[in-house]
Every structure is written in structure tokens, then in C-alpha cells.
Backbone of each chain as nested JSON, in Angstrom:
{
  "chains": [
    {"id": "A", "residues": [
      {"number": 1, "name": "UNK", "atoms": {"N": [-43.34, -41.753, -35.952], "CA": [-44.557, -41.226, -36.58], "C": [-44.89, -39.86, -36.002]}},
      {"number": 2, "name": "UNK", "atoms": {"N": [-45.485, -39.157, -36.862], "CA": [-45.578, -37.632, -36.563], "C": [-47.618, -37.863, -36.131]}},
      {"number": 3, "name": "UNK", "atoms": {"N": [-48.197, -38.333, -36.218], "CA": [-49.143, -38.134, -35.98], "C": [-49.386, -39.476, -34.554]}},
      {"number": 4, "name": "UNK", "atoms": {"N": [-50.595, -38.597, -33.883], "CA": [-51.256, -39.902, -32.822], "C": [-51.732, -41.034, -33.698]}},
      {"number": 5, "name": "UNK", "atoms": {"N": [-52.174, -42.226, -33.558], "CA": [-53.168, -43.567, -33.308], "C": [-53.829, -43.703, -32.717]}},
      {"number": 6, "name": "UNK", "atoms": {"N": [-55.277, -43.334, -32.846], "CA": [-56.36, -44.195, -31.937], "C": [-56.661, -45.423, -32.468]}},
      {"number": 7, "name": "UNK", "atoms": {"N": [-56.689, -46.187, -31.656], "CA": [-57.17, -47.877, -31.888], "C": [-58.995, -48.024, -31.246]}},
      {"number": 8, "name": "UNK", "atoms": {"N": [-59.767, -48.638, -32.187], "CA": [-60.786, -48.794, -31.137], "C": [-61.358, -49.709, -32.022]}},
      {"number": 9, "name": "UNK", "atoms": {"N": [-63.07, -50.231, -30.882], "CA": [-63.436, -51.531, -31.848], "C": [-64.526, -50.89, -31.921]}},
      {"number": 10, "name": "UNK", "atoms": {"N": [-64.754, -49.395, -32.34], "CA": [-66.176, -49.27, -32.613], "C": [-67.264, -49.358, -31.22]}},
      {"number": 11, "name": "UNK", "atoms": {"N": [-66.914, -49.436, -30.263], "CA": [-67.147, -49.631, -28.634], "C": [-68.575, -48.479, -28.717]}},
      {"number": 12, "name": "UNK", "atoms": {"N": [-70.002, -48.616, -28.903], "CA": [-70.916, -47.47, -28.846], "C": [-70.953, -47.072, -27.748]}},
      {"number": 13, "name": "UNK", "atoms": {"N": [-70.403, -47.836, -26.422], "CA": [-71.026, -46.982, -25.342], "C": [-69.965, -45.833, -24.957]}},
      {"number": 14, "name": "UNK", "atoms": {"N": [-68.33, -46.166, -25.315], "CA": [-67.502, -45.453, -25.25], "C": [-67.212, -43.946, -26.465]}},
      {"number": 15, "name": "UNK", "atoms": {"N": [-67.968, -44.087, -27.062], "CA": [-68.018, -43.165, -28.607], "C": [-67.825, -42.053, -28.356]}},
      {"number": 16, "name": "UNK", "atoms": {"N": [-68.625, -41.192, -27.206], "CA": [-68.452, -40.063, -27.339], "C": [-67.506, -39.534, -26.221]}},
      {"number": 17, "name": "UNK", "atoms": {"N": [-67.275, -40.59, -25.483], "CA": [-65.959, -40.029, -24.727], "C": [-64.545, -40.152, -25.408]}},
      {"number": 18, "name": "UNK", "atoms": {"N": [-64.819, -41.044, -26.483], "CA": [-63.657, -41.171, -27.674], "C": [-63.433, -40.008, -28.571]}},
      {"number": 19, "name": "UNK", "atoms": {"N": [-64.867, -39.417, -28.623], "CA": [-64.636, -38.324, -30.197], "C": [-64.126, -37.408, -29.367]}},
      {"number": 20, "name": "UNK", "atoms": {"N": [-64.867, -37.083, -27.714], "CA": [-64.328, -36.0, -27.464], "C": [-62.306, -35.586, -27.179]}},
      {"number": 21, "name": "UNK", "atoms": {"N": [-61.836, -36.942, -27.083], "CA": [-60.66, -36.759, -26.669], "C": [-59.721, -36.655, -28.456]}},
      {"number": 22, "name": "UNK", "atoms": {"N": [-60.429, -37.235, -29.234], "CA": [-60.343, -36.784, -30.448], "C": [-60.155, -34.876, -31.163]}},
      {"number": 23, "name": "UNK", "atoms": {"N": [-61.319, -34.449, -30.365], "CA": [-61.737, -33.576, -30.638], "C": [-60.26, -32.462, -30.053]}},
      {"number": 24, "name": "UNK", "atoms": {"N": [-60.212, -33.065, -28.849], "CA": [-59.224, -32.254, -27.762], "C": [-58.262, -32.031, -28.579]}},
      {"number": 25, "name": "UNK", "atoms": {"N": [-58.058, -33.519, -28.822], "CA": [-56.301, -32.996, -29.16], "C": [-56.365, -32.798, -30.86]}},
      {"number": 26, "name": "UNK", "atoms": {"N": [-57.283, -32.77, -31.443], "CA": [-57.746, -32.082, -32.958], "C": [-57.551, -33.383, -33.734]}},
      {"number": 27, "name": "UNK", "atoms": {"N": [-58.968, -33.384, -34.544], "CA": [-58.866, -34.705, -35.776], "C": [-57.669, -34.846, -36.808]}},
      {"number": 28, "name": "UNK", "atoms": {"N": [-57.04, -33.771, -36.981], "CA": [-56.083, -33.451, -38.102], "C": [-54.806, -34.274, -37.594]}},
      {"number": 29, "name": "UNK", "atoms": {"N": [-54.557, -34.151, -36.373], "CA": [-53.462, -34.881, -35.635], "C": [-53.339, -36.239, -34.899]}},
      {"number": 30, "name": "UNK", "atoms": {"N": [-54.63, -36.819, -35.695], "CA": [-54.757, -38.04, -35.154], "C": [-55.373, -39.277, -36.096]}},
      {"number": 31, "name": "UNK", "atoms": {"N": [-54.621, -40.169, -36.421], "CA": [-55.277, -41.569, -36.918], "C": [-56.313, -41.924, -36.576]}},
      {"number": 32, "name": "UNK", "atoms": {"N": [-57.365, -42.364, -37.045], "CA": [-58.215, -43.328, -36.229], "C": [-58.25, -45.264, -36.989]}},
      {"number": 33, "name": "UNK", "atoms": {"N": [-58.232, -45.896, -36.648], "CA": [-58.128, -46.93, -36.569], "C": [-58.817, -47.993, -35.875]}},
      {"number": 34, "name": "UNK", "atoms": {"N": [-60.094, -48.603, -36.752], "CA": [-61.323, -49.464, -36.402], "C": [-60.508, -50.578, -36.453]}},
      {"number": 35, "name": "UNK", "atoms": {"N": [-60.154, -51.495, -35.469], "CA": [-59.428, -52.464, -35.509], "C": [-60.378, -53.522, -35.905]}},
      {"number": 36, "name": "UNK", "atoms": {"N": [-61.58, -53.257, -35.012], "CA": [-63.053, -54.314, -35.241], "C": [-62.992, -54.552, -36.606]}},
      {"number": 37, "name": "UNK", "atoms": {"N": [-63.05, -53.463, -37.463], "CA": [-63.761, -53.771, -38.918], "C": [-62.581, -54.316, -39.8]}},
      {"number": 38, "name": "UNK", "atoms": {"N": [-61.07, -53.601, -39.262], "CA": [-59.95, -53.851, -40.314], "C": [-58.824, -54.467, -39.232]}},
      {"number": 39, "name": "UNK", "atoms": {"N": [-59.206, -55.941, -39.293], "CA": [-57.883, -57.11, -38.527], "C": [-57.175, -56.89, -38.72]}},
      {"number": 40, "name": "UNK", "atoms": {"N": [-56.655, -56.819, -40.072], "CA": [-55.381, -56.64, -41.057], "C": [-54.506, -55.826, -39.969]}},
      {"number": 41, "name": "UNK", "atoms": {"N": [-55.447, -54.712, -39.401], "CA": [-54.082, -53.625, -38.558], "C": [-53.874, -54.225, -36.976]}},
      {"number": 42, "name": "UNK", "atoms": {"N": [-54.648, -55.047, -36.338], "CA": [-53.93, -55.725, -35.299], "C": [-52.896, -55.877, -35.069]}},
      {"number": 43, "name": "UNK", "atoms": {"N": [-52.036, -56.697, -35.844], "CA": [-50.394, -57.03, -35.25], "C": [-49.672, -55.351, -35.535]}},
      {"number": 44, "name": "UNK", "atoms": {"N": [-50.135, -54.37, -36.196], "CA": [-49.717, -53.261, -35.858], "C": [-49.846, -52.416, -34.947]}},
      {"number": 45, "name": "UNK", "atoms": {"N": [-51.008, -52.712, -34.223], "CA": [-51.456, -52.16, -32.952], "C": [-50.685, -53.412, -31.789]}},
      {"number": 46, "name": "UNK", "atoms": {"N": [-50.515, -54.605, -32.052], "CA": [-49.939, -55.123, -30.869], "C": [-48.879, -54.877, -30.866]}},
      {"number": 47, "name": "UNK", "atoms": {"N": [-47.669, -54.507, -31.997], "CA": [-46.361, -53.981, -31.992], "C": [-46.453, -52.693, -30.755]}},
      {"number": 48, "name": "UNK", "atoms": {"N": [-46.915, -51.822, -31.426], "CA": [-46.688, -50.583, -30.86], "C": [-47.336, -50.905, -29.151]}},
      {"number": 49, "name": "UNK", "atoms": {"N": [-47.749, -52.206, -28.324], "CA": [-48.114, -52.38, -27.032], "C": [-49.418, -51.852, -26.721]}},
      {"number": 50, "name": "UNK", "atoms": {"N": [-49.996, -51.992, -27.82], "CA": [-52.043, -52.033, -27.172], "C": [-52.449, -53.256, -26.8]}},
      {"number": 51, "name": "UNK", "atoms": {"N": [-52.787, -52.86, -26.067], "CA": [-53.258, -54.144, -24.889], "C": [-55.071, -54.436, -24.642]}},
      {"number": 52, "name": "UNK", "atoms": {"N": [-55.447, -52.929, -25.119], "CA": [-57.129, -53.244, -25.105], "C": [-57.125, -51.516, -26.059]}},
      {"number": 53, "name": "UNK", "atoms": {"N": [-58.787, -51.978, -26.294], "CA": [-59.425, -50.364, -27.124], "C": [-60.169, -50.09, -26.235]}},
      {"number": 54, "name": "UNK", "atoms": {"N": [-60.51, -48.745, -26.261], "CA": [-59.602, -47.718, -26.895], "C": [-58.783, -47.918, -26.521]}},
      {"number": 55, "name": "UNK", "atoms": {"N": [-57.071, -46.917, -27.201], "CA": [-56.361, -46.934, -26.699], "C": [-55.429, -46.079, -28.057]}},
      {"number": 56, "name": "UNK", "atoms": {"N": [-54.68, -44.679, -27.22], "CA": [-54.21, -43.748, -28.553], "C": [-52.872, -44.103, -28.283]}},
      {"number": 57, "name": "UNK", "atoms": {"N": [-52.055, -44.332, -29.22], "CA": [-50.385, -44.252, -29.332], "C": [-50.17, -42.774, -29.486]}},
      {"number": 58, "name": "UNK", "atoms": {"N": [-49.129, -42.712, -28.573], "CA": [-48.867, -40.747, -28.971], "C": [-47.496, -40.815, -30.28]}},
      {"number": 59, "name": "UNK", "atoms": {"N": [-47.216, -39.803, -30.563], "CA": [-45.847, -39.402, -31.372], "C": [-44.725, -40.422, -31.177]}},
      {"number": 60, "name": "UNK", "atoms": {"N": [-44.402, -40.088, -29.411], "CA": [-43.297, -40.284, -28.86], "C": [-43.674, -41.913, -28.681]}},
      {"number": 61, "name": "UNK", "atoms": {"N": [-44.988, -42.668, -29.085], "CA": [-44.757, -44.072, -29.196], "C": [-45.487, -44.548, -27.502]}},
      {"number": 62, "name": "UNK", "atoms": {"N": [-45.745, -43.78, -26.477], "CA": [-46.103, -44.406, -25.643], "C": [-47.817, -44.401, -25.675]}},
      {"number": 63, "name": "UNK", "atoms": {"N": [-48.362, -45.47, -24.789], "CA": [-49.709, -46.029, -25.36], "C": [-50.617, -45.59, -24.421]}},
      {"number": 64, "name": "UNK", "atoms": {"N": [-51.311, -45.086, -24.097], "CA": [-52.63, -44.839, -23.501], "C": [-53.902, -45.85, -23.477]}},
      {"number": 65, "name": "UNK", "atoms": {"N": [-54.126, -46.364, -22.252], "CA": [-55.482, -47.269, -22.745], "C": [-56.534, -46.395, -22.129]}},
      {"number": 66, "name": "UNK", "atoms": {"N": [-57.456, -46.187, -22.712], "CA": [-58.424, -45.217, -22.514], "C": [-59.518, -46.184, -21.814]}},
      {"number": 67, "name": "UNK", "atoms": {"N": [-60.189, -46.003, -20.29], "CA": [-61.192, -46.853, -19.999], "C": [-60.64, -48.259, -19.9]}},
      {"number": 68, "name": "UNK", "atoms": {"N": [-61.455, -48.986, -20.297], "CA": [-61.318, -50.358, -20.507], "C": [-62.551, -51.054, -21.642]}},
      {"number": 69, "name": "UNK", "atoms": {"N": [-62.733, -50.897, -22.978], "CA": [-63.618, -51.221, -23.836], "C": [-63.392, -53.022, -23.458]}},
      {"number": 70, "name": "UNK", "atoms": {"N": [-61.989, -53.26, -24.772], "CA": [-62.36, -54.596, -24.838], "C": [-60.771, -55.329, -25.042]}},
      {"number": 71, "name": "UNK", "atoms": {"N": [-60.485, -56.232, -24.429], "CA": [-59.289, -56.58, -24.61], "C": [-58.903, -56.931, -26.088]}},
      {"number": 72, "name": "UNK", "atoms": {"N": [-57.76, -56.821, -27.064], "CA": [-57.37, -56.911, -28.014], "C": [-57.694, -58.565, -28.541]}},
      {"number": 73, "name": "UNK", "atoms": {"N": [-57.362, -58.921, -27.597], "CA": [-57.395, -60.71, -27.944], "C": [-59.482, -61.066, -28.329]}},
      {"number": 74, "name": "UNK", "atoms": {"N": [-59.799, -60.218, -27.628], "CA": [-61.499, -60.177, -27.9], "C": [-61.819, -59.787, -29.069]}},
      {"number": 75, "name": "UNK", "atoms": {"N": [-61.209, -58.555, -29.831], "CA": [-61.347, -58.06, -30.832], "C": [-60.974, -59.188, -32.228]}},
      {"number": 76, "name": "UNK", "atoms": {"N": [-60.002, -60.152, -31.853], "CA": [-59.15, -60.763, -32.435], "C": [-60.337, -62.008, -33.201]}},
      {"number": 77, "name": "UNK", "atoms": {"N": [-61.283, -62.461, -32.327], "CA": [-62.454, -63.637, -32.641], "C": [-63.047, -62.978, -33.724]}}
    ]},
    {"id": "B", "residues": [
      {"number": 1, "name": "UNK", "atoms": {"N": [-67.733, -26.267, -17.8], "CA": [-65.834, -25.989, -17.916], "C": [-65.196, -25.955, -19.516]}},
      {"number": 2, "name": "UNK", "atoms": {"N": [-64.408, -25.277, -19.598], "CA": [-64.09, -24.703, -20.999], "C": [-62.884, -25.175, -21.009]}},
      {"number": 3, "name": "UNK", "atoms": {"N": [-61.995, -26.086, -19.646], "CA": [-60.865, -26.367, -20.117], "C": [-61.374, -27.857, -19.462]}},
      {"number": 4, "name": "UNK", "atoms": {"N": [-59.941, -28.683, -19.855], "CA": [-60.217, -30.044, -19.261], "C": [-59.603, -29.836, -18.042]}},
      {"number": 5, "name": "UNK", "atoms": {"N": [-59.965, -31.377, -17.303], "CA": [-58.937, -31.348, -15.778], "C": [-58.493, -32.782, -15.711]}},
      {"number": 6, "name": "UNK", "atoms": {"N": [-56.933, -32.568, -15.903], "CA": [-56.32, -33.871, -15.399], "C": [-55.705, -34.368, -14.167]}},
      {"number": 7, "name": "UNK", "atoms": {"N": [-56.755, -35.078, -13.471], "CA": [-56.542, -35.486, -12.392], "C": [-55.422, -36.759, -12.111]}},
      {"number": 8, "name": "UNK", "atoms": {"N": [-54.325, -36.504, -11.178], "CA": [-53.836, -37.247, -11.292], "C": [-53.092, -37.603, -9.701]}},
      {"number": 9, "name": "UNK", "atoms": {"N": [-51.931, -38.328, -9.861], "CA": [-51.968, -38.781, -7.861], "C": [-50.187, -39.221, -7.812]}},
      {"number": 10, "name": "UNK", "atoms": {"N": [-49.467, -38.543, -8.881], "CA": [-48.057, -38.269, -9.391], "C": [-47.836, -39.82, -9.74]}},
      {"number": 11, "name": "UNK", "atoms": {"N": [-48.079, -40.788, -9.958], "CA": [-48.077, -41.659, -10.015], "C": [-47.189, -42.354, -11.179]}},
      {"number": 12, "name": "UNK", "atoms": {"N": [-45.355, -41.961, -10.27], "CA": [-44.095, -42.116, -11.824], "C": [-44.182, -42.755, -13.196]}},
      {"number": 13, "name": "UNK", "atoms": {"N": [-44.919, -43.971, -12.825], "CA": [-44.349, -44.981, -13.818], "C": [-45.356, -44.211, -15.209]}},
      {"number": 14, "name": "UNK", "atoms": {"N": [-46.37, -43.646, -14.838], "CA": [-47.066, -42.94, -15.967], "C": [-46.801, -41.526, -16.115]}},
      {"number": 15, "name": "UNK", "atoms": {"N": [-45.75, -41.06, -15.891], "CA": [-45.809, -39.57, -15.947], "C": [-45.468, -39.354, -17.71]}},
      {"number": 16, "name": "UNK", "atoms": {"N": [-44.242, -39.922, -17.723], "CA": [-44.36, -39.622, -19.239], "C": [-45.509, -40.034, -20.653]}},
      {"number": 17, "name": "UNK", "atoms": {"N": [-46.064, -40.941, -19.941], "CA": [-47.393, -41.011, -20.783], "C": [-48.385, -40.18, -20.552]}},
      {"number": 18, "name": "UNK", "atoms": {"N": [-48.127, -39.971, -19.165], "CA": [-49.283, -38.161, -18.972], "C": [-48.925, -37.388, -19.765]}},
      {"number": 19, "name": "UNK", "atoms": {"N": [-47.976, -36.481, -19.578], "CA": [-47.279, -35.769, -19.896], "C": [-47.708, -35.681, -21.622]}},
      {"number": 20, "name": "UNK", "atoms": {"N": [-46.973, -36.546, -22.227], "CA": [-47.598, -36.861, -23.333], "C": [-49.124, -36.113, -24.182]}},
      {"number": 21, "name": "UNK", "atoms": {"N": [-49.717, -36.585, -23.068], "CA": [-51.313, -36.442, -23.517], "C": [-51.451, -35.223, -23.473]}},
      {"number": 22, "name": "UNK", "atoms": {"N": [-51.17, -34.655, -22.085], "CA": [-51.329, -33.449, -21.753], "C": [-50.506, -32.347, -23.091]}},
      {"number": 23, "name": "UNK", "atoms": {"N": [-49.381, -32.732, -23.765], "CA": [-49.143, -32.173, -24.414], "C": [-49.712, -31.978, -25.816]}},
      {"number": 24, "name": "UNK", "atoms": {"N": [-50.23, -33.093, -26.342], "CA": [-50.966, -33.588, -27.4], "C": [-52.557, -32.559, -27.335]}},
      {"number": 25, "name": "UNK", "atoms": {"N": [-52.768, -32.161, -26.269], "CA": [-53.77, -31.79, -26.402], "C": [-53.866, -29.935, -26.139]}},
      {"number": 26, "name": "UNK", "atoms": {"N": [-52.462, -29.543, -25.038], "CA": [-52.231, -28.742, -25.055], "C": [-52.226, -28.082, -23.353]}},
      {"number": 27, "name": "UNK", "atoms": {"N": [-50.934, -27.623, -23.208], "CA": [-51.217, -27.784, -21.659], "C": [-51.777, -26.445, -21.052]}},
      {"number": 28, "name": "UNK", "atoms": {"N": [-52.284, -25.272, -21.778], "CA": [-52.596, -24.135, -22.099], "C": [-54.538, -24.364, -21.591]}},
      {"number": 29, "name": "UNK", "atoms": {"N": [-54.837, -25.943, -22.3], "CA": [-55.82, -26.045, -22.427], "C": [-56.441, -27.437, -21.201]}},
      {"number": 30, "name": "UNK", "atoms": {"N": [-55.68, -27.704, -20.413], "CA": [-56.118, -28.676, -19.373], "C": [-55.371, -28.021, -17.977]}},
      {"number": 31, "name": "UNK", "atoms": {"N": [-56.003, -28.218, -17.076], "CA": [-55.347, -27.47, -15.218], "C": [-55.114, -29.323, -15.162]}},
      {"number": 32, "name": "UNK", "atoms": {"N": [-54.119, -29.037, -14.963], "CA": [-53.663, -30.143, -13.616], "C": [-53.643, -30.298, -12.219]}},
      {"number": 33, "name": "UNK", "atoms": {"N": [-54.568, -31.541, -11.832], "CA": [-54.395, -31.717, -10.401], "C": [-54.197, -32.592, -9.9]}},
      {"number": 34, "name": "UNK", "atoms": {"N": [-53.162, -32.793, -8.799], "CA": [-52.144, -34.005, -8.231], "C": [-53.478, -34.322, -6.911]}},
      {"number": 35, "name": "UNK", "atoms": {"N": [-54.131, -35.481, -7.233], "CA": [-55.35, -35.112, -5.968], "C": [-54.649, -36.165, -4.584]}},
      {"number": 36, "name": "UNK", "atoms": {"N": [-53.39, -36.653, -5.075], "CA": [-52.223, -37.302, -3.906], "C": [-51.677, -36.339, -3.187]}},
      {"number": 37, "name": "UNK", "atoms": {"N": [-51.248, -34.961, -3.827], "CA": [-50.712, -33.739, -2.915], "C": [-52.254, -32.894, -2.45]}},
      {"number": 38, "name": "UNK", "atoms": {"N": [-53.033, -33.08, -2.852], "CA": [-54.005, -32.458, -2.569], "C": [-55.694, -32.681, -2.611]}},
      {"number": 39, "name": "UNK", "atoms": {"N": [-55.592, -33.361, -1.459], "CA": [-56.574, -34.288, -1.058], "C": [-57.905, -33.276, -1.157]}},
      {"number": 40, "name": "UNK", "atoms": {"N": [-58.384, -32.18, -0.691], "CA": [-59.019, -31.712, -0.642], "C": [-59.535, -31.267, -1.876]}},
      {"number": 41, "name": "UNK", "atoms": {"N": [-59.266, -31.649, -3.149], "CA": [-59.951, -31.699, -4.47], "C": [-60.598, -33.09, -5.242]}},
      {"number": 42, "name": "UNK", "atoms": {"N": [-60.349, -34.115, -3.929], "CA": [-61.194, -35.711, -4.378], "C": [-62.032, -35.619, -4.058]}},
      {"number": 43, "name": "UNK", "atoms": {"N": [-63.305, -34.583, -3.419], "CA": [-64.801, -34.465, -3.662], "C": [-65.09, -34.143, -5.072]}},
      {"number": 44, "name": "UNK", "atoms": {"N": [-64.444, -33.234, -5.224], "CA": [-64.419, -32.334, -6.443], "C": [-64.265, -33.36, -7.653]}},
      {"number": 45, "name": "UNK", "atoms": {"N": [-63.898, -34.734, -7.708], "CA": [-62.929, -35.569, -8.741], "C": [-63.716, -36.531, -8.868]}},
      {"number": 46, "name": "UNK", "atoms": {"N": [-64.451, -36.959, -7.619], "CA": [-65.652, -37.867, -7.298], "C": [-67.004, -37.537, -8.226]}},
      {"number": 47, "name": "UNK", "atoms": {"N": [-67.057, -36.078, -7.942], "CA": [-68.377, -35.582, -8.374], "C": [-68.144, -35.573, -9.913]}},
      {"number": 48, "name": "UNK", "atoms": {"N": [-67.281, -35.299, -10.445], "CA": [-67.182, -35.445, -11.719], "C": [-67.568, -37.292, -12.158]}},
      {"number": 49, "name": "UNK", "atoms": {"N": [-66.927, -38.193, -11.566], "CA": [-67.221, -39.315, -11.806], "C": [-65.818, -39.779, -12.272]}},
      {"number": 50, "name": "UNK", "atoms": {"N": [-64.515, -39.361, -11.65], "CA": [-63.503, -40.351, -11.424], "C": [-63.343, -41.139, -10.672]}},
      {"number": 51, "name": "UNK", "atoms": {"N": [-63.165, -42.197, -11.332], "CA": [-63.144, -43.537, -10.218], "C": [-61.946, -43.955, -9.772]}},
      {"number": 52, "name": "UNK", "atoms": {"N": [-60.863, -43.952, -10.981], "CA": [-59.16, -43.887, -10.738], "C": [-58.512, -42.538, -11.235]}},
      {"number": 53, "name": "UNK", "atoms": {"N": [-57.214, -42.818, -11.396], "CA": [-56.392, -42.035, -11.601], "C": [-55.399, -42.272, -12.757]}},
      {"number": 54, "name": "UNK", "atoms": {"N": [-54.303, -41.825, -12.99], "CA": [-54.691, -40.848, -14.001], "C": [-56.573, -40.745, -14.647]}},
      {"number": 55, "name": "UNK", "atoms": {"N": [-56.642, -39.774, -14.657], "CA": [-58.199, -39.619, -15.573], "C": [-58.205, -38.221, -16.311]}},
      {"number": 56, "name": "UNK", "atoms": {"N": [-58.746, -37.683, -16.703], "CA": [-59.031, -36.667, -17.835], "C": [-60.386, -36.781, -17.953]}},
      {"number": 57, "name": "UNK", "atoms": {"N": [-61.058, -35.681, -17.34], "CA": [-62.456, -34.92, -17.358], "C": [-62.447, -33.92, -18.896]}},
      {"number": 58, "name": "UNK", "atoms": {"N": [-63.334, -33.962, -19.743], "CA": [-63.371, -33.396, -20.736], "C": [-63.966, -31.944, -20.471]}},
      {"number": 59, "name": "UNK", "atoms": {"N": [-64.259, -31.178, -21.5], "CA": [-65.457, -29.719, -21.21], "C": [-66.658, -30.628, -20.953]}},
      {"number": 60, "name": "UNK", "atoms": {"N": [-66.895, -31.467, -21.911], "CA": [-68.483, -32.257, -22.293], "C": [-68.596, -33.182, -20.889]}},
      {"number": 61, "name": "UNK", "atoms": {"N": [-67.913, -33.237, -20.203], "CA": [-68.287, -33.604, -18.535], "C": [-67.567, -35.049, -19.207]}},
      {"number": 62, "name": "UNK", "atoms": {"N": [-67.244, -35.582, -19.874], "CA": [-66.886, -37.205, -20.151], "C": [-65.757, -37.58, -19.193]}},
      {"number": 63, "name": "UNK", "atoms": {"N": [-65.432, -38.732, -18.689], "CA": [-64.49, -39.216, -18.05], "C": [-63.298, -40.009, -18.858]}},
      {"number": 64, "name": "UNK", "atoms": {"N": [-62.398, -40.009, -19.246], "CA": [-61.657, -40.724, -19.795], "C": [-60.384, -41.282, -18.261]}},
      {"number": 65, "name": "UNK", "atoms": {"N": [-60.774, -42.694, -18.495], "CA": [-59.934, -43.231, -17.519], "C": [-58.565, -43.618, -17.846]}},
      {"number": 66, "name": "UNK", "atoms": {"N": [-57.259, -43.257, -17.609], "CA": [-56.014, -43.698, -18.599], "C": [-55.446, -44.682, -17.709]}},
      {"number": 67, "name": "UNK", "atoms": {"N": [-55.268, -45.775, -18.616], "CA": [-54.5, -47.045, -17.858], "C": [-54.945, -47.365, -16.616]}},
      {"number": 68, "name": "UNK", "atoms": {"N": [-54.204, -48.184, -15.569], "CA": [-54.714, -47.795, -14.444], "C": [-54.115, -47.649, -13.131]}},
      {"number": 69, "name": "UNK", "atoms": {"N": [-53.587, -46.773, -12.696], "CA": [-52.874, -46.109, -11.668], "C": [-53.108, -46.171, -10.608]}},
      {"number": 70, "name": "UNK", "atoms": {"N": [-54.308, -45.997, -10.185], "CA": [-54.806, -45.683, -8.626], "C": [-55.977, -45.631, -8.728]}},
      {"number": 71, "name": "UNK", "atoms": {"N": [-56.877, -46.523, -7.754], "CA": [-58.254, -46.347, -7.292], "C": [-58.261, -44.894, -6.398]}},
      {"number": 72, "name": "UNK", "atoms": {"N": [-59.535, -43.837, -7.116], "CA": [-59.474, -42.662, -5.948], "C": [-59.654, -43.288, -4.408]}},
      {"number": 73, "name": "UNK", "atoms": {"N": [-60.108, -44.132, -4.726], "CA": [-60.108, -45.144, -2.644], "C": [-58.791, -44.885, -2.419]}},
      {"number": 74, "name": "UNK", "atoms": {"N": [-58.486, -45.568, -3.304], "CA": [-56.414, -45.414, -2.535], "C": [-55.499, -44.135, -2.114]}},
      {"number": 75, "name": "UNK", "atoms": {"N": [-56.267, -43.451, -3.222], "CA": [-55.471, -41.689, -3.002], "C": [-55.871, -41.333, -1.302]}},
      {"number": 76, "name": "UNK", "atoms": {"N": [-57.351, -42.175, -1.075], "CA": [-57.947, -41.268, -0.187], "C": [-57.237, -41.244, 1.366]}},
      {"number": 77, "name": "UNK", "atoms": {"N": [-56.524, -42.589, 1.334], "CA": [-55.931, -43.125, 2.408], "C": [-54.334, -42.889, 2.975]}}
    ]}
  ]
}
């Protein structure tokens, strides 16, 4: 994939340390992906090795967990 | 601060996921600092409000904590 993945569950207290790293590396070059609202993309975020949100997949496929919001399996209920 | 600062403590097993980020965002546009080779910038890393390592200080003062590498306690020792 040519573009980043951010994964997140909508986390308010983490938001603006999210947009800003958004911001950094520019909105144009990056997915965003509400896992909270749309399940459906879970087992695509657990493929690629997200383990909690936030958390951005880069290009090259390796995963970043940003902080510690909420473990994936939490998001999952 | 007009650029970011990625603080970090060389810490292998994440370099290429640093690396990564740092590129994603632009390395033109973040100073890197190894605060394991250079102890005398973990006041400086503290005051910002890093607690571990890898981390990424934004312009907007935000902390983004990546994965988790190193307690700054541990660097300190």
C-alpha cells in the first residue's frame, strides 16, 4: 500500500495528539480508520499486527502503537 | 517549536519503525535525539512530558508515545 493507516476508536482524550501526528505527516497521505464505528475493518487491522488504537501502519507495513488508547480486543465488544 | 523532536534511546528492535515515521513525516522536519547517548537532554524530554521512549513531541507541545521501548527511568541509569 502506498498510503499510511491510522486505526483508532475515536479515543476523545487522545484526539488531538492524533490529528496532530496526522497533520505532520499530511492528511492526503494517510487513511483514517474508526475501527469503533466500522468492525467490519478489524480483522484488517489485526492482519496488518495492531495490537491496540491508536495505532498508524506505515507504507513499508510496519505498525506504530501510538500511546496506549485501548486494546483491540476492547474495541471488539 | 516549529519542528518536532524525536526522542529516542537507539533502541534496535524499533529502529526501522522509527525510521519509518520519521520519514513519513519528513526528516527535514523533526531533530533527533538519542537521550541513551546523551543523557544531558532527559531534563529537557521530562519537561516536555516524555515518560518513555521512542516518543515524538509535536510543534503543538503533544506527546505521542510509540510502542514501548524504554521507561525515561531506565535511560536514566
Amino acid at each position: 500500500m502506498s498510503k499510511s493507516v491510522f486505526y483508532h476508536a475515536g479515543c476523545p482524550v487522545c484526539v488531538s495528539a492524533e490529528q496532530d501526528l496526522v497533520n505532520l505527516i499530511g492528511s492526503e497521505k494517510v487513511t483514517i480508520v474508526n475501527i469503533g464505528e466500522d468492525k467490519s475493518r478489524i480483522p484488517e487491522a489485526e492482519q496488518y499486527g495492531v495490537k491496540s488504537v491508536p495505532a498508524l501502519v506505515t507504507p513499508n507495513g510496519n505498525v506504530l502503537h501510538i500511546n496506549f488508547g485501548a486494546s483491540i480486543e476492547d474495541v471488539k465488544v
